[in-house]
C-alpha positions in Angstrom: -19.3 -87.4 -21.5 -19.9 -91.1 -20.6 -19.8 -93.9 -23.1 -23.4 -94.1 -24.5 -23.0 -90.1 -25.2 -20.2 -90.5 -27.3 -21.8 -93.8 -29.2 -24.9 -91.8 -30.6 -23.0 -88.9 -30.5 -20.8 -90.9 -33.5 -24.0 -92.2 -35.1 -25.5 -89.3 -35.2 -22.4 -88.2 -37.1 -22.1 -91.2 -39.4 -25.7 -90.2 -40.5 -25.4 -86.7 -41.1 -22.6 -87.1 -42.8 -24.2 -88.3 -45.8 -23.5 -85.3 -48.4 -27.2 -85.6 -49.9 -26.1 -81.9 -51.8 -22.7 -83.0 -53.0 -24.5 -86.9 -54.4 -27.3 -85.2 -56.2 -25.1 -82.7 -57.9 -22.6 -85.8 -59.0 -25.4 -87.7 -60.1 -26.2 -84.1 -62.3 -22.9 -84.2 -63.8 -21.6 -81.5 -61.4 -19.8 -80.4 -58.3 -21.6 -78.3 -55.6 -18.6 -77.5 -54.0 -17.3 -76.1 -57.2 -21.0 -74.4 -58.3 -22.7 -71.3 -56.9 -21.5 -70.3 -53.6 -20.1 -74.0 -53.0 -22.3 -74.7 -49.8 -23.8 -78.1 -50.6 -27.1 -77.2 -49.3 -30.6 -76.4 -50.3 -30.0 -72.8 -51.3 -27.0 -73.2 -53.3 -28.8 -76.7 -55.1 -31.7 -74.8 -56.0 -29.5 -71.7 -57.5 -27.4 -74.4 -59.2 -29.6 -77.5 -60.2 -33.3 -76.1 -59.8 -36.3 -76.8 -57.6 -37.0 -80.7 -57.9 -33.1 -81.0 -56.7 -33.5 -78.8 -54.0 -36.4 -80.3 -52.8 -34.5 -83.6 -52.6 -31.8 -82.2 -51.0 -34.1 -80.5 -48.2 -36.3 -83.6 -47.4 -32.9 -85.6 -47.0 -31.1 -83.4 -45.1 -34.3 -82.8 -42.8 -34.7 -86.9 -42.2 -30.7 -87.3 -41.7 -31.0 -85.1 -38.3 -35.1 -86.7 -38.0 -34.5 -90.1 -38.0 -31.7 -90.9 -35.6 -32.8 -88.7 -33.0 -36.1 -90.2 -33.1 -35.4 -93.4 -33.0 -32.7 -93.0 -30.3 -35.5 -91.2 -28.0 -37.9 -93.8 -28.9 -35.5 -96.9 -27.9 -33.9 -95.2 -25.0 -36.7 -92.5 -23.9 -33.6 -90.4 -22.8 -33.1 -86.9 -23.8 -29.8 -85.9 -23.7 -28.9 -89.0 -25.7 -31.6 -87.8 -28.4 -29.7 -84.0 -27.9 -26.3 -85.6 -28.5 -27.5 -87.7 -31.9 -28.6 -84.7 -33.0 -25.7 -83.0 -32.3 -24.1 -85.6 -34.2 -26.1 -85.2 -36.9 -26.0 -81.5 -37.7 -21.7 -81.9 -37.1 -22.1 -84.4 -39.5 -23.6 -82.2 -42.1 -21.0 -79.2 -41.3 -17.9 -81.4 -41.5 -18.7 -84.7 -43.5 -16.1 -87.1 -43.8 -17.6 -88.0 -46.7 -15.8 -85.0 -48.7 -13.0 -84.6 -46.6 -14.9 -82.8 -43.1 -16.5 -80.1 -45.8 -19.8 -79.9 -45.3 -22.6 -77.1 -44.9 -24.6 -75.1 -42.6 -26.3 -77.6 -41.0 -29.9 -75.8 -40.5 -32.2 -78.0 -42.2 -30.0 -80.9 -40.1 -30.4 -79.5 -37.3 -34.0 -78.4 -37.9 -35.1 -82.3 -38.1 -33.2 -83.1 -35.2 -35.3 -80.6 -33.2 -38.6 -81.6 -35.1 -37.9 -85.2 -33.1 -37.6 -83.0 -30.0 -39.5 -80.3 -29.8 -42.0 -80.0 -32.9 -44.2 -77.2 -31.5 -41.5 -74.9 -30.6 -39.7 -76.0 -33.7 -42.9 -74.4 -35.9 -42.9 -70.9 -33.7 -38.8 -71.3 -34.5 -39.2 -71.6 -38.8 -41.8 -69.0 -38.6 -40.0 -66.3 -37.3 -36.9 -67.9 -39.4 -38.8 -66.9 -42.6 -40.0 -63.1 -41.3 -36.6 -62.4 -40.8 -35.4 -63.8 -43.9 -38.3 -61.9 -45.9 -37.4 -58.8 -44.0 -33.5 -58.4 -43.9 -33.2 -60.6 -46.8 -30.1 -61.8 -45.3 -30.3 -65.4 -44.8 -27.0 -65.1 -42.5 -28.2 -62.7 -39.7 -31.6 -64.3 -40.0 -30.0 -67.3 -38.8 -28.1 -65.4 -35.9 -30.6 -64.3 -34.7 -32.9 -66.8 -34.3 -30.5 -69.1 -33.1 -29.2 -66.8 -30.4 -32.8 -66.4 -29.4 -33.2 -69.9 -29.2 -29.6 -70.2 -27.1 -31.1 -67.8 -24.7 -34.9 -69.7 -24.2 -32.9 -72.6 -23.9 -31.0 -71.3 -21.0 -33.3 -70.0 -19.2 -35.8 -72.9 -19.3 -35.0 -76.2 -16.9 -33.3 -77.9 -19.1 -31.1 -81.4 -18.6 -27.1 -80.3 -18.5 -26.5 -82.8 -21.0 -29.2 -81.7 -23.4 -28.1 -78.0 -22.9 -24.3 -78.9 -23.8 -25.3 -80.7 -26.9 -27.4 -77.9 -27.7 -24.5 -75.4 -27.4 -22.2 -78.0 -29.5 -24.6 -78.4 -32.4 -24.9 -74.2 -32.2 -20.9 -74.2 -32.4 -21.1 -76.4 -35.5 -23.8 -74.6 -37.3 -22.2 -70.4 -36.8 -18.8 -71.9 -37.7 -19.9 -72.6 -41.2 -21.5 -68.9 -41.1 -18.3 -67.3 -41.0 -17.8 -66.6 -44.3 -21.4 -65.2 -44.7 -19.9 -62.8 -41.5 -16.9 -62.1 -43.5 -18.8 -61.4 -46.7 -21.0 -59.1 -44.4 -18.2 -56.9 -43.0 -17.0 -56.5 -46.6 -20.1 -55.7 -47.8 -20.5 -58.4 -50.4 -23.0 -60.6 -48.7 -25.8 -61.4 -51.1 -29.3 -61.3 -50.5 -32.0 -63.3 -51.3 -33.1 -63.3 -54.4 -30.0 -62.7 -56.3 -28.3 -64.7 -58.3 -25.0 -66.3 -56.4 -23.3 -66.6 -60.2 -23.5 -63.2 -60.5 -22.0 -62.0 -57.3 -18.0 -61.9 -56.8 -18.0 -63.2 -53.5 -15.3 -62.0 -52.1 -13.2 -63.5 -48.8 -10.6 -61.9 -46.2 -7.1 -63.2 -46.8 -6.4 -66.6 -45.7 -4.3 -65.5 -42.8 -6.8 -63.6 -41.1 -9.4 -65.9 -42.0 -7.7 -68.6 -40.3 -7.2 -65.7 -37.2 -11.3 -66.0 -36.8 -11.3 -69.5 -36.4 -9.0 -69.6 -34.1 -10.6 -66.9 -32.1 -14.2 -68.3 -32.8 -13.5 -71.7 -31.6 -11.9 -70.1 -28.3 -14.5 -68.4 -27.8 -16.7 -71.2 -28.1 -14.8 -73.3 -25.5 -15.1 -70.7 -23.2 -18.8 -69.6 -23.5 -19.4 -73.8 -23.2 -17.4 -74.4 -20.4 -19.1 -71.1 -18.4 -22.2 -72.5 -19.0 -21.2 -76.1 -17.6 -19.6 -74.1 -14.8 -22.8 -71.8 -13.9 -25.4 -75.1 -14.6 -23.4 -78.2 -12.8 
């Protein structure tokens, strides 16, 4: 990674970190870390604070990944520096330092970052997003599933190296923060849409082997990233 990766890579970052959830539910009195299922995201603001927060929270969250990566790609004309703000961005979202490197899913983040990049294919992306979620009803394996579909286009089109990396970093962010959606899966206490998060116990693995996953999901991140440098360089 030369220099002027790693410098919109940290703007990128220092823009998505803004916790647009966590400052609209402080400016309500509340917590959304401490409300609902305690992702500060649109889902969990809308279940806790109602529709004209959630909107908020959604167009915000969308411009925090939109905005840098356009304007990056409109000063440099450079995509993989545009890839690697948006990368930034949706890390930014996931692990805030804002509110100590919490942060949420990253997918409406992300979403605006690729809306700078690839707006067509972005639409084709959200429309299939929402079949799945109508038709499982499971917002979690909706999102696996489109994004390993997306992983896979991506891999097989002619793509930059750099853009494909950030890709695969910004895709390591966003699953990371699904893990307890996968956990809440296996243990059968995954809610669906439509219910109401207050009224569901939703229930975790113990801390030890919750902190096992991580380990074991972040290795196996490494390695699927660095196979894919190896096989594209």
């Amino acid at each position: 990674m030369n220099f002027m990766m790693l410098l919109v890579l940290l703007i990128g970052y220092a823009v998505g970190s803004t916790p647009f959830a966590f400052l609209v539910g402080k400016s309500r009195g509340g917590n959304i870390f401490e409300r609902g299922s305690g992702n500060p995201g649109t889902a969990n603001t809308l279940a806790v604070y109602g529709k004209g927060a959630a909107a908020i929270v959604l167009i915000c969250d969308v411009l925090k990944g939109f905005l840098p990566t356009l304007i990056v790609l409109l000063i440099t004309g450079d995509q993989v520096l545009a890839f690697w703000t948006a990368a930034g961005a949706a890390l930014g979202h996931a692990f805030s330092f804002y509110t100590g490197f919490r942060g949420g899913k990253a997918l409406a983040t992300a979403a605006g970052s690729l809306l700078a990049l690839y707006p067509i294919p972005l639409i084709v992306v959200v429309v299939a997003y929402v079949v799945l979620v109508l038709l499982i009803r499971y917002i979690s394996i909706a999102t696996t599933i489109v994004i390993a579909g997306a992983v896979v286009f991506f891999l097989c089109i002619d793509q930059p190296l750099g853009s494909t990396l950030a890709l695969l970093v910004m895709v390591a962010g966003i699953l990371y923060r699904h893990l307890p959606n996968f956990e809440r899966l296996y243990l059968r206490n995954e809610p669906k849409i439509g219910h109401k998060i207050e009224e569901i116990h939703l229930e975790r693995l113990p801390r030890e082997k919750q902190a096992m996953i991580k380990v074991v999901y972040w290795l196996a991140a490494i390695v699927f990233i660095a196979i894919v440098y190896w096989v594209k360089a």
